[in-house]
N, C-alpha and C positions, 0 to 999 in steps of 0.2 A: 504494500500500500504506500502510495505516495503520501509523503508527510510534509505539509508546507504552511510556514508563518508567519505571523506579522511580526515586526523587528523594530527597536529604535534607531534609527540610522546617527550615524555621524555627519552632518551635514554643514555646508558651507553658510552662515551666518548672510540673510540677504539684506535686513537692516543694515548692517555695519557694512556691505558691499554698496547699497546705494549710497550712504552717507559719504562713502570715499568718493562716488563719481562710476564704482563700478557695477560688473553686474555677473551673473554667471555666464556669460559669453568671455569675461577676463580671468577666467579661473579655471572651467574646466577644457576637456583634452580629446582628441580622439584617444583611443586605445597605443597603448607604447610602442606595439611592435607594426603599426604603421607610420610614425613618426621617424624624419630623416632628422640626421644633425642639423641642416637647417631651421630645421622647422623646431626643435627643440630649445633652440638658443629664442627663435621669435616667441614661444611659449614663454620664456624664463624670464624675459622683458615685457609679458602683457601685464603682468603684476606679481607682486610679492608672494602671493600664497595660490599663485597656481598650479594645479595638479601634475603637473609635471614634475615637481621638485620630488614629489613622492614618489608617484608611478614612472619616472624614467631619469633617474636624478643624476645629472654628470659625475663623470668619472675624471679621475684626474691624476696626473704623475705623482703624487706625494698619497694616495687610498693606501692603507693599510686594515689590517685587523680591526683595530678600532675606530677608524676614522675611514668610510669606504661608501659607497650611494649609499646602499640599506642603512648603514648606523645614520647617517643626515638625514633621510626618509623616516626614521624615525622621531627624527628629534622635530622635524619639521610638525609634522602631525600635533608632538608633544606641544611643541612652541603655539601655534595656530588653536588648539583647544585651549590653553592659556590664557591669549590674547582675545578667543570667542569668536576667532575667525571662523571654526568649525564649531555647531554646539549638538548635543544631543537633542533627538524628536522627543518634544513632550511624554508621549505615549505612544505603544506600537502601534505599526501601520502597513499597510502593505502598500506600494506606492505604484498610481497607474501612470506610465510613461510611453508617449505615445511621439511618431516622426512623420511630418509633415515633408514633403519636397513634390519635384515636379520632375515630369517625364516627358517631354515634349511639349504637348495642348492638357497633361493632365495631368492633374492634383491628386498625389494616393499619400494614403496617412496610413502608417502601420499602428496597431493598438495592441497594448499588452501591457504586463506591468512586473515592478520589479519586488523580490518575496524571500523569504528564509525559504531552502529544504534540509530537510534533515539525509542528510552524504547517504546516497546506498553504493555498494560497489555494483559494478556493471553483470554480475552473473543475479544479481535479483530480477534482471528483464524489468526494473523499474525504470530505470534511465539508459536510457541507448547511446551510444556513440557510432558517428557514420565515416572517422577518418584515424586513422593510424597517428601518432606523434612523435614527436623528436624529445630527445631526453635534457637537452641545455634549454629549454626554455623553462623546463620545468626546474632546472635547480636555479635558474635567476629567479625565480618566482618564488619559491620556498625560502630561499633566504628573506626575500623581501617581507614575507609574511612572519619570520621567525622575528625578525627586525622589529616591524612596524605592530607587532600583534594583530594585524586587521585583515578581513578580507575585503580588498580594496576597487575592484572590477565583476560585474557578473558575467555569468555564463549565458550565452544565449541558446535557450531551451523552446522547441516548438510541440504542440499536441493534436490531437483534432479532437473539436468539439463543432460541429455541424450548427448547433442549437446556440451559438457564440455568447456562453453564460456570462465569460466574463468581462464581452464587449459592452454587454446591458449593464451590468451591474454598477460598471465602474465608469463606463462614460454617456448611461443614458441616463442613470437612477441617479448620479450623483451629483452634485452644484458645480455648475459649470464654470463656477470663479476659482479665485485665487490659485493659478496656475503658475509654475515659476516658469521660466522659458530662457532657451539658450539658441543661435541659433549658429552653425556651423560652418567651417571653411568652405565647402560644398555650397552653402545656403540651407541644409537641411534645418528646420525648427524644430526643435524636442522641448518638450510640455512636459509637466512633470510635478505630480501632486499628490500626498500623503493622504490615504484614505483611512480613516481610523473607527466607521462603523462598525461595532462589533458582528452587526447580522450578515453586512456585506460579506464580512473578513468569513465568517462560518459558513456561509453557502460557496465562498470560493474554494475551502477545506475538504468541502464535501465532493465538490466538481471534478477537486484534484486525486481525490484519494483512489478512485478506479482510473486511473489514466496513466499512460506511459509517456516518459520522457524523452524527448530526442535530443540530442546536443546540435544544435545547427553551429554554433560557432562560440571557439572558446574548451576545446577539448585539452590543451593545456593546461589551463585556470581550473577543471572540474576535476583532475587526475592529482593536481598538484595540491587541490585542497583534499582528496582523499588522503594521500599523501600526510600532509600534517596534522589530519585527524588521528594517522594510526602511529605515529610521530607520539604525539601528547600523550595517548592512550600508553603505550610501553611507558614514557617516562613516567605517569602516575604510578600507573602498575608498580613498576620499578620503585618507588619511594613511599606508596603506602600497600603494597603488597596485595591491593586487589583489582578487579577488572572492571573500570569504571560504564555502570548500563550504559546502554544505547542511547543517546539523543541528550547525557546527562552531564555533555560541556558543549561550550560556545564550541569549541573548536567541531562539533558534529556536523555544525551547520554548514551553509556556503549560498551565498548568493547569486539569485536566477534572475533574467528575465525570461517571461516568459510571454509566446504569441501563439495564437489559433492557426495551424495550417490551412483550414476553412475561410482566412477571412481574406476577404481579398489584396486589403493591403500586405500583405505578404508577397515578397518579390524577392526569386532568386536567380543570378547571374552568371553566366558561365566564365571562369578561367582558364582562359588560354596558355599555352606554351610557346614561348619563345625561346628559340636556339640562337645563342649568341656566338657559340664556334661550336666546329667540328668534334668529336671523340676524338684521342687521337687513332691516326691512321683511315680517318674516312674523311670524306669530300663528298659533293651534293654526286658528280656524276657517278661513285661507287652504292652512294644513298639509294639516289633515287634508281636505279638497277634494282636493288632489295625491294624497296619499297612498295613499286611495280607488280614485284611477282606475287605479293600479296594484296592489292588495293585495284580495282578499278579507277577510272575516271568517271564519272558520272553527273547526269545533268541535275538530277534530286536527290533523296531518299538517302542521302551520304551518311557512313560512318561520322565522320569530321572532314575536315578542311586543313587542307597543306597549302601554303603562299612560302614561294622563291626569294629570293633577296631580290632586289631591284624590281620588284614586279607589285602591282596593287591588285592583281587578278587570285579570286579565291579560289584552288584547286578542289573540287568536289572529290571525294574517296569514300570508295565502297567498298567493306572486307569480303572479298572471294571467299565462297564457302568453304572452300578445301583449307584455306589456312584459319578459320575458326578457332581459336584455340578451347582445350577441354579440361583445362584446370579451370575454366573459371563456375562459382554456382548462378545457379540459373536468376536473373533477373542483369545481373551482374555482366552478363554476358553478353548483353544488347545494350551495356552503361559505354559510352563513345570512350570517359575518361580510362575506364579499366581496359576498353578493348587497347587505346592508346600503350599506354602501361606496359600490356601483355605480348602487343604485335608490333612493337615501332620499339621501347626502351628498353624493353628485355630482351624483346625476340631480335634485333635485325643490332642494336647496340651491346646487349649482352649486360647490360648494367640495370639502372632505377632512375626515376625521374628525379628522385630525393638525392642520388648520388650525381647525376649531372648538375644538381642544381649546389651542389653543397663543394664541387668543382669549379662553381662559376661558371658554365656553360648553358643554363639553363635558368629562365627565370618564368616567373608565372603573374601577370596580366591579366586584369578587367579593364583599365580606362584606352578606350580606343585612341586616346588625343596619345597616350604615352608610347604605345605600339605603333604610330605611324611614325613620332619623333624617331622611333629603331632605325624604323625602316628608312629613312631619308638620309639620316646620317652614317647611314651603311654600319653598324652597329649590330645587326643578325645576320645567320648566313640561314635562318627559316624559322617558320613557326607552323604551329600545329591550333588550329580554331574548333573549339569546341562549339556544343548546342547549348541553350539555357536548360539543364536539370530541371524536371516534376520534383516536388517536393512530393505530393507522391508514391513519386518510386525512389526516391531517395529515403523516409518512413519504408516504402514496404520492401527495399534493401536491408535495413538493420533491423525491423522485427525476424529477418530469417536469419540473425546473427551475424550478419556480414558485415565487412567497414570495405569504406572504400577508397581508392586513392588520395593521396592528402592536396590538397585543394581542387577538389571537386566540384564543392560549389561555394557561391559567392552571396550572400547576405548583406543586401545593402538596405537602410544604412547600415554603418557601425554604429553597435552603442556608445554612447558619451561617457567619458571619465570623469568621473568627478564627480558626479550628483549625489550621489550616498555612498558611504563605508560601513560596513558589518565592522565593529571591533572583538575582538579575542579576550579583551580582558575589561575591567570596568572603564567608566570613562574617566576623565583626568579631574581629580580633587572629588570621587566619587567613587563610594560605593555600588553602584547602581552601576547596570549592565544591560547591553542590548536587547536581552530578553527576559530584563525585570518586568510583571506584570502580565506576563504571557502566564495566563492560569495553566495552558495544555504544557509547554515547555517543564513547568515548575512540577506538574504531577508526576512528570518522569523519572524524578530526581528527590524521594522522601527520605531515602536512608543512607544516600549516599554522601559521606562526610565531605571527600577532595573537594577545593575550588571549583566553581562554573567557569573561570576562564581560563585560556590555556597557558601555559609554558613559556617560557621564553628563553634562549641565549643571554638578552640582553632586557632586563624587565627595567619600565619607568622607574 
């Protein structure tokens, strides 16, 4: 059963931002691991307590042990709850955050909102994962969290509910004022409001409890806070000798957002591959020879799409039956990204697309404006164009257990950084914790003595 709650967020103080002149547009971030140096240094100068000092904090030739991003990320937080820049939600809430942008002639708004779950591991078939991951983002992340005590980013989690309970709930039943808003490098507008009816929060409880989770983005963030859940748990264990229940420290938790598959504003985008050079020992004319004996040219109905260097023409490709390959499971085996995978990086390169890419030879593409800059400035020697993914068949891929290539698909927007933090431990000059006054939280936990909040390397 899916377990999900309302929380008091750590949030950005918006009195004391307008009183400076600013606003949550000067503070929060996109996500760290699409931010370039550039763009880092222009975050660091939009204002003193923007999100980036935490979520992506410079590094620098004198970082040591104790003085390194995470140890600053921490103190930054500490300083900022201090000065009231960040202050705790009244009371839990589970918070609807919804994104506004445009698509040509139309206007679509994604709706969902952001919520505590209680961590299951992936063999509960409670929470799905649909992409494989890399292990160094997960130990930047852990430190950060061991650091900062917080969980600082959600995970973005999709479901289906036909019947769109919690599109009603939360943005047709509820006051359609005081909304905070941010709006983004993009243009996108993100809205973003703390709902704290008790009836709302328990029919949303109920919505959730038979329903499965998908990861659409963010399988990093969801592994890595498993991760420091089971972290915590050994070192209690270890110091008072017993096995702290389930659900019965902060650290159980981690934060979601979460969206309706069903709802229309949901939009996903495909990513591309682009080859920047050759493997060694191959060239387009030895390529495209392989490529050939397994792929048609075709006018529709294409696997994917191949484009040459110097050329703007999309080459149409169809996988020839005979080279079908039969390791893959069925659904999986008509997925462009996987057949790509199977019959182009492994079959004809002998490698992975994760390992051309971690070569430098291979990068992966959604904004078309950045894929023609390649292309112009002779900068690829090809790429490989994907279809835009069903969501779907992306859900009815990982209910049969399956994951699938690591960027697969593309979820736009991104969530914003910044708008709420889950803390780990109480908040600063306070007893009092994320999930004080949570009655369901609190029944979980009668006899067990340890701390609510987690561990740390380096505690306030």
């Amino acid at each position: 059963m899916v377990q999900i709650y309302p929380f008091r967020g750590l949030r950005y103080n918006l009195q004391k931002l307008s009183a400076e002149g600013a606003s949550l547009d000067s503070v929060t971030t996109p996500p760290y691991d699409v931010i370039n140096h550039v763009q880092q240094e222009a975050f660091y100068a939009k204002h003193p307590a923007n999100f980036v000092r935490v979520d992506l904090n410079r590094k620098t030739e004198q970082d040591n042990q104790d003085n390194n991003p995470y140890t600053r990320a921490a103190d930054f937080i500490q300083q900022w709850e201090t000065e009231q820049a960040l202050i705790p939600e009244p009371q839990p809430a589970i918070y609807a955050y919804s994104q506004i942008w445009n698509e040509g002639k139309e206007t679509i708004e994604r709706k969902g909102a952001i919520m505590l779950l209680k961590l299951e591991e992936f063999e509960s078939g409670q929470v799905l994962p649909h992409e494989h991951t890399l292990k160094g983002p997960k130990q930047d992340r852990i430190q950060l969290m061991r650091s900062t005590l917080c969980n600082l980013s959600q995970v973005f989690m999709i479901y289906s509910d036909p019947q769109r309970t919690l599109e009603t709930l939360l943005y047709e039943q509820t006051n359609n004022t005081d909304w905070a808003q941010a709006t983004d490098a993009d243009g996108v507008i993100h809205k973003f409001k703390p709902v704290t009816d008790a009836s709302v929060i328990e029919k949303l409880q109920t919505l959730f409890s038979n329903k499965a989770l998908l990861i659409a983005d963010g399988h990093h963030r969801y592994e890595t806070a498993l991760s420091y859940k089971r972290e915590v748990r050994e070192q209690i264990k270890e110091q008072t000798g017993q096995e702290p229940p389930e659900g019965s420290l902060l650290s159980d938790y981690g934060m979601i957002f979460v969206t309706n598959m069903d709802d229309p504003g949901l939009k996903v985008y495909p990513t591309h591959r682009i080859l920047y050079q050759w493997p060694q020992g191959w060239d387009q004319a030895r390529f495209e020879m392989e490529l050939f004996k397994k792929y048609d040219v075709v006018s529709d109905g294409e696997t994917f799409s191949y484009r040459r260097p110097g050329t703007s023409e999309l080459m149409k490709l169809r996988l020839k039956t005979e080279a079908k390959p039969n390791n893959l499971p069925e659904l999986l085996d008509t997925f462009d990204a996987a057949l790509l995978e199977e019959t182009i990086f492994k079959g004809i390169f002998n490698t992975t697309g994760e390992a051309l890419k971690q070569d430098h030879l291979l990068g992966f593409y959604r904004n078309e404006d950045e894929i023609e800059a390649l292309w112009n400035e002779g900068k690829t020697v090809g790429g490989f164009f994907l279809a835009a993914p069903s969501v779907k068949l992306v859900h009815q891929i990982c209910e049969g257990g399956n994951r699938m290539p690591q960027k697969s698909t593309y979820f736009y927007p991104k969530i914003l950084s910044g708008l709420v933090i889950f803390p780990y431990r109480p908040f600063s000059g306070s007893q009092q914790h994320a999930l004080s006054n949570v009655a369901q939280a609190n029944a979980l936990q009668p006899d067990f003595k340890a701390p609510q909040f987690a561990f740390s390397q380096r505690p306030y």
